[in-house]
ROTIZA-843252 format. One record per atom (N, C-alpha, C): residue in three letters; x, z, y; residue number from 0. Coordinates in Angstrom, 3 decimals. Each point is the difference from the previous one (the first is absolute). Layout:
REM ROTIZA-843252
['ALA'; [X; Z; Y]; NUM]
...
REM end
This chain:
REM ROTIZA-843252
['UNK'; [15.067; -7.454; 18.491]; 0]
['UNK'; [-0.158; -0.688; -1.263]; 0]
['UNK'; [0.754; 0.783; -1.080]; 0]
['UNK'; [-0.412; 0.083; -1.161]; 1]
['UNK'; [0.515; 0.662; -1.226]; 1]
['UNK'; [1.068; -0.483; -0.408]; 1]
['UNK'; [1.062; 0.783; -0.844]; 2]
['UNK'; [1.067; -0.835; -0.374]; 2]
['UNK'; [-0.582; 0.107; -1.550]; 2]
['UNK'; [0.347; -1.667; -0.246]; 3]
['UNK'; [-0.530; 0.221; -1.116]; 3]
['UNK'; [1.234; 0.543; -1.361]; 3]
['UNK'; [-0.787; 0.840; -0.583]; 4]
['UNK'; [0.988; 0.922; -1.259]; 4]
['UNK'; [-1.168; -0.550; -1.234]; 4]
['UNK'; [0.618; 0.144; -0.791]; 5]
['UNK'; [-0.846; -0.295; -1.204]; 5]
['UNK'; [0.230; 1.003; -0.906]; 5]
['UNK'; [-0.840; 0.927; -0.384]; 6]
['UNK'; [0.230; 0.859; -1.592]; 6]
['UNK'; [-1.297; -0.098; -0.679]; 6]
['UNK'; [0.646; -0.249; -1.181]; 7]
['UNK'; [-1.122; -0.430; -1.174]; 7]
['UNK'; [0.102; 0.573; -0.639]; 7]
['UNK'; [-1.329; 0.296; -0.876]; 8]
['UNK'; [0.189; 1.093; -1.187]; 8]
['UNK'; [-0.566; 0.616; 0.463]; 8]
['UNK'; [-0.999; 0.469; 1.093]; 9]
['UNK'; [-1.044; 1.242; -0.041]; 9]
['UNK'; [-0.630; 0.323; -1.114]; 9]
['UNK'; [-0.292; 1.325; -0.006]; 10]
['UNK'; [-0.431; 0.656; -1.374]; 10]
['UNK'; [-0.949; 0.517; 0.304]; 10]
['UNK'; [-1.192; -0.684; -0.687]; 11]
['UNK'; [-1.379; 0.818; -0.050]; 11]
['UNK'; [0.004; 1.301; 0.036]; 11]
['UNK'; [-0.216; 0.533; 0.174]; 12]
['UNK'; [0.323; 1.967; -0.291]; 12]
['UNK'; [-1.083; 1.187; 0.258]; 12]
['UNK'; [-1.502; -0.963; 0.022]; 13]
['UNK'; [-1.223; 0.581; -0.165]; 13]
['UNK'; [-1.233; -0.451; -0.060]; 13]
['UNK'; [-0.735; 0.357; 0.119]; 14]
['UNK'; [-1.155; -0.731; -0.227]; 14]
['UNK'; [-0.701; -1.170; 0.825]; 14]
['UNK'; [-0.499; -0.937; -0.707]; 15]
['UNK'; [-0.606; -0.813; 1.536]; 15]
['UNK'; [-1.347; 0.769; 0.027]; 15]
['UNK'; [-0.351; -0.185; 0.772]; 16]
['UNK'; [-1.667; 0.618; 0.760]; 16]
['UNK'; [-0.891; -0.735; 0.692]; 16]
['UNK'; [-0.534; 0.055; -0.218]; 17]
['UNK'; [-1.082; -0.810; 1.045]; 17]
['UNK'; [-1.457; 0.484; -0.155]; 17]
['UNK'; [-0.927; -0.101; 1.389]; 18]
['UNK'; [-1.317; 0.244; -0.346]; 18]
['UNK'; [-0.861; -0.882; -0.050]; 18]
['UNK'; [-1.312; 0.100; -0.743]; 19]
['UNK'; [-0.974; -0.854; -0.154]; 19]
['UNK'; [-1.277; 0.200; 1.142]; 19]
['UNK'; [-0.432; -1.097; 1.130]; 20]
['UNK'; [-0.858; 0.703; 0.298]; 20]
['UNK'; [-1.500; 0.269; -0.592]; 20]
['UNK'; [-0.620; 0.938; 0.630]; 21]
['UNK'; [-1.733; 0.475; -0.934]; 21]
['UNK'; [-0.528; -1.299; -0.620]; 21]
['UNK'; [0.089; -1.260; 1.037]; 22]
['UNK'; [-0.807; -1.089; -0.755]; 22]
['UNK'; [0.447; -0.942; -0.682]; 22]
['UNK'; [1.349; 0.720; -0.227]; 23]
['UNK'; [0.865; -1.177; -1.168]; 23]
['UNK'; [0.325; -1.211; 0.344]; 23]
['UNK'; [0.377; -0.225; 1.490]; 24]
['UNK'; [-0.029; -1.085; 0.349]; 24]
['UNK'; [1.638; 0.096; 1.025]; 24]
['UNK'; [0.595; 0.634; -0.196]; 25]
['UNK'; [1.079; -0.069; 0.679]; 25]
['UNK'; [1.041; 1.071; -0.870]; 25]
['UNK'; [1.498; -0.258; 0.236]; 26]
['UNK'; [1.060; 0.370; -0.125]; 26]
['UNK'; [0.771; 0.778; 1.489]; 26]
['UNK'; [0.033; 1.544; -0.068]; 27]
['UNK'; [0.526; 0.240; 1.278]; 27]
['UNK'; [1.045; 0.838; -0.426]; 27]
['UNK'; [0.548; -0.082; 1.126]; 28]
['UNK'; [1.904; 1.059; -0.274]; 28]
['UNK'; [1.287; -0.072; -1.287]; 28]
['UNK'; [-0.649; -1.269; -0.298]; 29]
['UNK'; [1.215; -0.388; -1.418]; 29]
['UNK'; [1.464; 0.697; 0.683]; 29]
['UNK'; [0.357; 0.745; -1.149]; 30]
['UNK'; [1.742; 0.459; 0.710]; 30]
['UNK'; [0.485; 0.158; -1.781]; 30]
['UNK'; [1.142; -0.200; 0.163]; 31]
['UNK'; [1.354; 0.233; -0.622]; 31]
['UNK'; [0.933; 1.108; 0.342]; 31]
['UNK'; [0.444; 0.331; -0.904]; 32]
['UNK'; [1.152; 1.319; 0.454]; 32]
['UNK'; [1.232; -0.793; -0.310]; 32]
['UNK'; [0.982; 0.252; 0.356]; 33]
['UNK'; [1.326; -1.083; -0.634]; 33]
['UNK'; [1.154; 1.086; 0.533]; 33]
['UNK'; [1.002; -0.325; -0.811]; 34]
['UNK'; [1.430; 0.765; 0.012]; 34]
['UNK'; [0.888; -1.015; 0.105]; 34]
['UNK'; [0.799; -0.028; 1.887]; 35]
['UNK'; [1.004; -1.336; 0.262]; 35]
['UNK'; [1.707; 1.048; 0.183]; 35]
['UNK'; [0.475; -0.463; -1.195]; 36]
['UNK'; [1.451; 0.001; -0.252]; 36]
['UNK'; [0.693; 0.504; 1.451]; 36]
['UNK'; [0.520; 0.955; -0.067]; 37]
['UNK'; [1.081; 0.384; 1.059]; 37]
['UNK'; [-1.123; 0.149; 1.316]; 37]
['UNK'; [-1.364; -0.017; 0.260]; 38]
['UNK'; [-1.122; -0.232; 1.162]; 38]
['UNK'; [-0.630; 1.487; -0.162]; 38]
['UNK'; [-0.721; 0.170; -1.146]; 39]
['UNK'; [-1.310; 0.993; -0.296]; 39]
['UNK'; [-0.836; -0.498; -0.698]; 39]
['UNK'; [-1.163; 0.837; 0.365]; 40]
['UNK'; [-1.476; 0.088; -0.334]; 40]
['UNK'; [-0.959; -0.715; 1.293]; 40]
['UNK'; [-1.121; -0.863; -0.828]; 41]
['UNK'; [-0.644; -0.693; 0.662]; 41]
['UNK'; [-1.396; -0.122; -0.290]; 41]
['UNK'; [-0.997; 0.172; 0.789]; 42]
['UNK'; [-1.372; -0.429; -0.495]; 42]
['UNK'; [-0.418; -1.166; 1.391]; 42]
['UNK'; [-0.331; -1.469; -0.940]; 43]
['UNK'; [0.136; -1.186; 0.592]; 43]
['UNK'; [-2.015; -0.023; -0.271]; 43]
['UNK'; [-0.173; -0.310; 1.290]; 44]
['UNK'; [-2.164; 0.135; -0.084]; 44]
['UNK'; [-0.224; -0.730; 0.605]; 44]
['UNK'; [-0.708; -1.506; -0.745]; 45]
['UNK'; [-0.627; -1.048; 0.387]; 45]
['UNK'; [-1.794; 0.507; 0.615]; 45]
['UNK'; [0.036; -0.229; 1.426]; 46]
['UNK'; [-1.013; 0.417; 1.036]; 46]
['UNK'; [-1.257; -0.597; -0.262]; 46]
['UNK'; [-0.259; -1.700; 0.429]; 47]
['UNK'; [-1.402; 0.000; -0.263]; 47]
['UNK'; [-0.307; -0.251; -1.192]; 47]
['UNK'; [-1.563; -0.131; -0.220]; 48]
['UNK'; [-0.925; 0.210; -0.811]; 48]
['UNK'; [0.044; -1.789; -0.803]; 48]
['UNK'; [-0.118; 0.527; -1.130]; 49]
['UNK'; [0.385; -1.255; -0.963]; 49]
['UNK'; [-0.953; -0.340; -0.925]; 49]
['UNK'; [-0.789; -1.012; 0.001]; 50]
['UNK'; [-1.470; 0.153; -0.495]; 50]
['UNK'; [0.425; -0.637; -0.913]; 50]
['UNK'; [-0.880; 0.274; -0.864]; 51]
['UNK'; [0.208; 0.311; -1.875]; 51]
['UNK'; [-1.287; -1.038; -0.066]; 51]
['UNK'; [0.179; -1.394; -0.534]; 52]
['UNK'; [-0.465; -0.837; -0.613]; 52]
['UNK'; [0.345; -0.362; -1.413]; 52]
['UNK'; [-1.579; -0.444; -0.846]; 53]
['UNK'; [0.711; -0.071; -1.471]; 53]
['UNK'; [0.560; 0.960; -0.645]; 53]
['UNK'; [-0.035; 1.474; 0.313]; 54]
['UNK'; [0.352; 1.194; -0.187]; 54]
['UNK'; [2.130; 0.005; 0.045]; 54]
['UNK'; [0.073; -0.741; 0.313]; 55]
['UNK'; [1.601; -0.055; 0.934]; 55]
['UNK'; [-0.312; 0.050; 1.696]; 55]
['UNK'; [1.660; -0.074; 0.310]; 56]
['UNK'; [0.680; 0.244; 1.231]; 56]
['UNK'; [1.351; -0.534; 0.249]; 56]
['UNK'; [0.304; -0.172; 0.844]; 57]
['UNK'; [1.335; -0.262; 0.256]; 57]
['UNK'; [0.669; -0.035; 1.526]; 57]
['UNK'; [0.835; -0.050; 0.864]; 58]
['UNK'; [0.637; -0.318; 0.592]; 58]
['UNK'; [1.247; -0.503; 0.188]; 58]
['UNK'; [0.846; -0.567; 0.261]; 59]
['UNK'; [1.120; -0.809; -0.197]; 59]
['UNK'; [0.912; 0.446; 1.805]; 59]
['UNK'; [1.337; 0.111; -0.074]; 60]
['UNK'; [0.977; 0.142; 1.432]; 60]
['UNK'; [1.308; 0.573; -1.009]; 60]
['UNK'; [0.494; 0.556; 0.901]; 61]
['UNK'; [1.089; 0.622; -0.104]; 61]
['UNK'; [-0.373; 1.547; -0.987]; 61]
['UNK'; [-0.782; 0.831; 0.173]; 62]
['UNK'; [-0.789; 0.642; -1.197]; 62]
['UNK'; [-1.146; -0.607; -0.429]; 62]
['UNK'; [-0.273; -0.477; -1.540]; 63]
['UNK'; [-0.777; -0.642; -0.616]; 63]
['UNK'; [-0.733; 0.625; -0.996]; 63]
['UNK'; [-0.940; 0.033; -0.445]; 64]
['UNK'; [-0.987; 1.067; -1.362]; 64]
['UNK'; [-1.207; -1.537; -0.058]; 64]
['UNK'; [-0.266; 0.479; -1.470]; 65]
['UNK'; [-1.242; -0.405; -0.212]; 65]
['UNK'; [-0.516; 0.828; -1.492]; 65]
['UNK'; [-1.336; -0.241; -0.006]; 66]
['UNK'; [-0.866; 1.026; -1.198]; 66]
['UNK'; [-0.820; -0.582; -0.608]; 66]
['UNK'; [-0.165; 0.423; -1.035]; 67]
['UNK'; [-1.274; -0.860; -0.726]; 67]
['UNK'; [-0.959; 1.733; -0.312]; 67]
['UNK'; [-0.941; -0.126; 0.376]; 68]
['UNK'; [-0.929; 1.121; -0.910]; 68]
['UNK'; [-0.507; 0.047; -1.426]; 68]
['UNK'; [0.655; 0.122; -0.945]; 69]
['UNK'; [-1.119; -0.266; -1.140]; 69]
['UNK'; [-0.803; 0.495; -0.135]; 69]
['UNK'; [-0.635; 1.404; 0.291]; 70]
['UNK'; [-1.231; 0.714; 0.385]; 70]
['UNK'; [-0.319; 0.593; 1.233]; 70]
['UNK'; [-1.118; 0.826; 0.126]; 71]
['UNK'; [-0.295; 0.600; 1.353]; 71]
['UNK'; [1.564; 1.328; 0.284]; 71]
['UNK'; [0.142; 0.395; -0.644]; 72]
['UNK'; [1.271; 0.998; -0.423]; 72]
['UNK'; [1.538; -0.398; 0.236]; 72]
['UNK'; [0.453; -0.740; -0.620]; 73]
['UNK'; [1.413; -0.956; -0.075]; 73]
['UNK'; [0.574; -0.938; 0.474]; 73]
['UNK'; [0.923; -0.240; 0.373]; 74]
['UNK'; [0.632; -1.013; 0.525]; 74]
['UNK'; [1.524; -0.196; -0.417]; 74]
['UNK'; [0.139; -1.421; 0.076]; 75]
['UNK'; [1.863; -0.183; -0.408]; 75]
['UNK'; [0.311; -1.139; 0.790]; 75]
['UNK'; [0.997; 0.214; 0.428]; 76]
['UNK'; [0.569; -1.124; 0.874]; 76]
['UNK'; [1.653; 0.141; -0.074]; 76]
['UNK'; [0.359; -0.599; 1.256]; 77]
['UNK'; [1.453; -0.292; 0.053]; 77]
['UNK'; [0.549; 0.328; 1.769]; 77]
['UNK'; [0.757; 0.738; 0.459]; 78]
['UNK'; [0.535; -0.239; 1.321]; 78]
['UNK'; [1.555; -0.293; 0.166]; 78]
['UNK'; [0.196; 0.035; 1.221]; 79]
['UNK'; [1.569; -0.133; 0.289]; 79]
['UNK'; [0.356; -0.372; 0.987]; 79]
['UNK'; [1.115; 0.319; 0.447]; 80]
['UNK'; [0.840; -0.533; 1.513]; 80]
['UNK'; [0.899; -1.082; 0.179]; 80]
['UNK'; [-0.460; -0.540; 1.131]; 81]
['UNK'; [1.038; -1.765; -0.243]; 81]
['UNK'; [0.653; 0.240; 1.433]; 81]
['UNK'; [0.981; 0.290; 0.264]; 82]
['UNK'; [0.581; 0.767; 1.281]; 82]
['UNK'; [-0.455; -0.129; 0.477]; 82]
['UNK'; [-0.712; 1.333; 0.366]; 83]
['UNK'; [-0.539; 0.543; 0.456]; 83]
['UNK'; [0.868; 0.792; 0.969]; 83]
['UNK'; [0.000; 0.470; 0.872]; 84]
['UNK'; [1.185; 0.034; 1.087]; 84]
['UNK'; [-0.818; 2.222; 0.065]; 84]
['UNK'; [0.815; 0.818; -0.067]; 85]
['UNK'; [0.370; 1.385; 0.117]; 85]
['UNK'; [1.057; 0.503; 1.389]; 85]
['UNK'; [-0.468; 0.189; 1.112]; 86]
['UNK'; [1.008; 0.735; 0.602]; 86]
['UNK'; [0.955; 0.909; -0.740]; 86]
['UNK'; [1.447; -0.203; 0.561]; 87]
['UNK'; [1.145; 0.646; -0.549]; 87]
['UNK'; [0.341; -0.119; -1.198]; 87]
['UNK'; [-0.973; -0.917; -0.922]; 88]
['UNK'; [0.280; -0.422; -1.679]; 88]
['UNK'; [-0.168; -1.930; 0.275]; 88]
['UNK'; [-0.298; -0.739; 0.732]; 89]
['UNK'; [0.291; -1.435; 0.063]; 89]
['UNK'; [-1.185; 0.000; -1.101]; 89]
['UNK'; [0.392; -1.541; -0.634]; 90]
['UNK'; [-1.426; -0.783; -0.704]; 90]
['UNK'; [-0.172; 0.496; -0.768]; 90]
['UNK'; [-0.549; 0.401; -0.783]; 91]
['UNK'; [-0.374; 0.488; -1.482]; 91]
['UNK'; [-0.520; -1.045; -0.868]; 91]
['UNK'; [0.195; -0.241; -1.370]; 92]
['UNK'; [-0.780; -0.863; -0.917]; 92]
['UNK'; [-0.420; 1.291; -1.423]; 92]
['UNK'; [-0.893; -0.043; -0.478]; 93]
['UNK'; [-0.170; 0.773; -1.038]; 93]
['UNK'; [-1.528; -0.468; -0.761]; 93]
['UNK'; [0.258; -0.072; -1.258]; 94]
['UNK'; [-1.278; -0.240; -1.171]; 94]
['UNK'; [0.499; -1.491; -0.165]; 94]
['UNK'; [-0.884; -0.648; -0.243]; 95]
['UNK'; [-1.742; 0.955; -0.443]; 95]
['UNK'; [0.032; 0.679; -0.464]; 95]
['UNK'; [-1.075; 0.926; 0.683]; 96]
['UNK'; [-0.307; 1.386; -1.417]; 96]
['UNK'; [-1.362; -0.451; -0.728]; 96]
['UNK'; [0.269; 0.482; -1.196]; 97]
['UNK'; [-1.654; -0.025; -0.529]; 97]
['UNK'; [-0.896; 1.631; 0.491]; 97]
['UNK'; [-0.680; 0.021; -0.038]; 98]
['UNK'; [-0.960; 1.071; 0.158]; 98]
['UNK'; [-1.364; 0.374; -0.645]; 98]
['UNK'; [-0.204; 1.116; -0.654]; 99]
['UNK'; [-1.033; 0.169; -0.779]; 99]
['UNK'; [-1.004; 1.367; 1.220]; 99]
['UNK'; [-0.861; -0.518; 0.548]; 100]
['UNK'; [-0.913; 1.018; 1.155]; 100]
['UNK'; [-1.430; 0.697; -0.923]; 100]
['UNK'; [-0.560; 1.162; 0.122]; 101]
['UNK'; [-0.995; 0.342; -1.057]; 101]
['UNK'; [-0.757; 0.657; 1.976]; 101]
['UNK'; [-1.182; 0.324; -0.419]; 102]
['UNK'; [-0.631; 0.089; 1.234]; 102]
['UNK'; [-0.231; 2.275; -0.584]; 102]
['UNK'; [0.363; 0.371; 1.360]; 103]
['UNK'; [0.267; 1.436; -0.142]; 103]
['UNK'; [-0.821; 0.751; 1.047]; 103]
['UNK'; [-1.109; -0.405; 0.592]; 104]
['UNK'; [-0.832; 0.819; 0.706]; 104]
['UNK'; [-1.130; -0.950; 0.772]; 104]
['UNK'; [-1.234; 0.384; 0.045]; 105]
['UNK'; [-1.114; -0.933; 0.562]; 105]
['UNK'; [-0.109; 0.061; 1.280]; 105]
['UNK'; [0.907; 1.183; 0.955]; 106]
['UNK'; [0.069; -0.084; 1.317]; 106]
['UNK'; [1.184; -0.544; 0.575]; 106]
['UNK'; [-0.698; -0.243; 1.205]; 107]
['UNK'; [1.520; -0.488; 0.764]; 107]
['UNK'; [0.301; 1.260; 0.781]; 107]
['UNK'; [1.218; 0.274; 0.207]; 108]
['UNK'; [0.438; 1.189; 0.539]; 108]
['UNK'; [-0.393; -0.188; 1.494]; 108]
['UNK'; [-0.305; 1.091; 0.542]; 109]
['UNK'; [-0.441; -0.146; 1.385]; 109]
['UNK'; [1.412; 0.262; 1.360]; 109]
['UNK'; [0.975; 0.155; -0.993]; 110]
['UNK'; [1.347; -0.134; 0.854]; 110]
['UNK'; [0.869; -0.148; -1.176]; 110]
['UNK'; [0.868; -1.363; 0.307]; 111]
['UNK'; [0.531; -0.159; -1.170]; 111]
['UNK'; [1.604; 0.931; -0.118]; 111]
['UNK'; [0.489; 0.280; -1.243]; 112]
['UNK'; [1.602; 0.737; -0.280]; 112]
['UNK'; [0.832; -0.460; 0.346]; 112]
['UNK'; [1.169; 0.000; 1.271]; 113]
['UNK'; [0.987; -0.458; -0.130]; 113]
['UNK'; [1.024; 0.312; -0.210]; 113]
['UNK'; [-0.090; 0.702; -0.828]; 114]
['UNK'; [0.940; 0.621; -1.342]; 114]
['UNK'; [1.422; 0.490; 1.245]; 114]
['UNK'; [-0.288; 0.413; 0.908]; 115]
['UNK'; [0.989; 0.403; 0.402]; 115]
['UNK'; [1.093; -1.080; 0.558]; 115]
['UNK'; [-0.679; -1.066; 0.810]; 116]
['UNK'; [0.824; -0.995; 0.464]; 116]
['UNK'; [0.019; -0.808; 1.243]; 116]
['UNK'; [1.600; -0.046; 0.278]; 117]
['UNK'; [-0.341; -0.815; 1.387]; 117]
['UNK'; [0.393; -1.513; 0.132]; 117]
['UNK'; [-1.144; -0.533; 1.196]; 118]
['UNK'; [-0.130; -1.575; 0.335]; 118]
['UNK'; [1.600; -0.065; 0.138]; 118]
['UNK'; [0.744; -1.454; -0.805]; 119]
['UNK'; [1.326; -0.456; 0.519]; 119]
['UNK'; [0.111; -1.474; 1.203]; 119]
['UNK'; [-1.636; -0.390; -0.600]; 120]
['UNK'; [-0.428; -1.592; 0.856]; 120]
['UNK'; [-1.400; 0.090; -0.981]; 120]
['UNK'; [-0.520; -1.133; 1.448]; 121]
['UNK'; [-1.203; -0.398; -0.154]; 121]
['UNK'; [-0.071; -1.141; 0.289]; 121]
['UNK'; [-0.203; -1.251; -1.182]; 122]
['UNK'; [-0.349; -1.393; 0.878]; 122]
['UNK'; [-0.244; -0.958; -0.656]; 122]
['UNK'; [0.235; -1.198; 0.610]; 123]
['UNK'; [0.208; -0.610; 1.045]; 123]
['UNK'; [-1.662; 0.614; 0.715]; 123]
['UNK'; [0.502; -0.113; 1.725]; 124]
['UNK'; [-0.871; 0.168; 0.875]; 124]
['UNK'; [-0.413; -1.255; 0.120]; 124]
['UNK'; [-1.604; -0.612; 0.389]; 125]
['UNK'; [-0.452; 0.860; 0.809]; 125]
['UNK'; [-0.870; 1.116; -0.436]; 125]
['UNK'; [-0.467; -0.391; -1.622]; 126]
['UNK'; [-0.576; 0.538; -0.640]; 126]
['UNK'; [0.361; 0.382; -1.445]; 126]
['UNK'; [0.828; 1.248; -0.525]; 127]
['UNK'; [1.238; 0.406; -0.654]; 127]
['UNK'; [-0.848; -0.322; -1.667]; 127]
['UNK'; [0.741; -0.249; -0.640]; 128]
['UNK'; [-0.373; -0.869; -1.293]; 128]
['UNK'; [0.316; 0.939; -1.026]; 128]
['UNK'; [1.111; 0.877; 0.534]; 129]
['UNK'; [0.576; 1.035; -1.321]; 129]
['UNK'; [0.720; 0.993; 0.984]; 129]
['UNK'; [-0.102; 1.295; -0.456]; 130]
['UNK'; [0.994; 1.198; 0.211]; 130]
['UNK'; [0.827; 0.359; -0.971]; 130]
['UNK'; [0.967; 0.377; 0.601]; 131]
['UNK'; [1.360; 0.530; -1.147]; 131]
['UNK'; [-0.205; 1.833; 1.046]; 131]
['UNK'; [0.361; 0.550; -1.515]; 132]
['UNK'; [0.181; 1.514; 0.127]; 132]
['UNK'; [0.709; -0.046; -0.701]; 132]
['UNK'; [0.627; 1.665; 0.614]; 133]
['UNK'; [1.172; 0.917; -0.887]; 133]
['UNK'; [-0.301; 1.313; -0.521]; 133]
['UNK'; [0.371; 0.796; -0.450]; 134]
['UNK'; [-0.012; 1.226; 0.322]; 134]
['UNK'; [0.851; 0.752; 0.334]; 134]
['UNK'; [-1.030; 1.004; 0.586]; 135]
['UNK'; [1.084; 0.884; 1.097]; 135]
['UNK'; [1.315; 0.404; -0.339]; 135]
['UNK'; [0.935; 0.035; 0.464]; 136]
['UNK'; [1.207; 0.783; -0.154]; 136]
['UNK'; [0.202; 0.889; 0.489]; 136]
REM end
């Protein structure tokens, strides 16, 4: 069992991302980059597919986002962490952030970038809801 630590104040510290799929009907790989005090660098990636009704989205846990589209192009929403639990950094709380997303290519990459980073956890099992990455050191 985790001990629970609490540090608050994560700092957004890049872009959120996410892809659209071809038929506009889902939200896949939402991630956050965040900077945790005295911890590192983090990219936090909400896993399944999040279908976009009413031209929004949302999901709600311990990492939370939601979007509104105002066109086929744009999106703005809000995310954030409600301890959210980090090996070797304890709970995290951070945001909401606001977020302004513009759409930057009509393909989906056929292997996605991982900017140079490794898995810290994956979960909850049985079927993992979000990955946390680092990058390499």
């Amino acid at each position: 069992m985790p001990v629970r630590i609490r540090v608050s104040g994560a700092i957004a510290r890049g872009p959120t991302e996410f892809y659209v799929t071809s038929d506009r009907a889902y939200v896949d790989d939402f991630a956050v980059y965040i900077s945790v005090p005295g911890c590192g660098n983090y990219q936090i990636k909400h896993l399944p597919l999040e279908p976009i009704t009413g031209n929004a989205f949302s999901f709600t846990g311990t990492f939370y986002a939601n979007g509104t589209f105002s066109n086929s192009t744009t999106c703005s929403g809000t995310t954030g962490l409600t301890n959210f639990y980090i090996p070797g950094c304890g709970y995290i709380n951070g945001g909401p952030w606001s977020y302004q997303a513009a759409w930057q290519h009509a393909a989906q990459p056929a292997v996605l970038d991982n900017r140079n980073l490794d898995t810290v956890v994956a979960g909850p099992p049985p079927a993992a809801t979000w990955v946390v990455e680092r990058p390499h050191q």
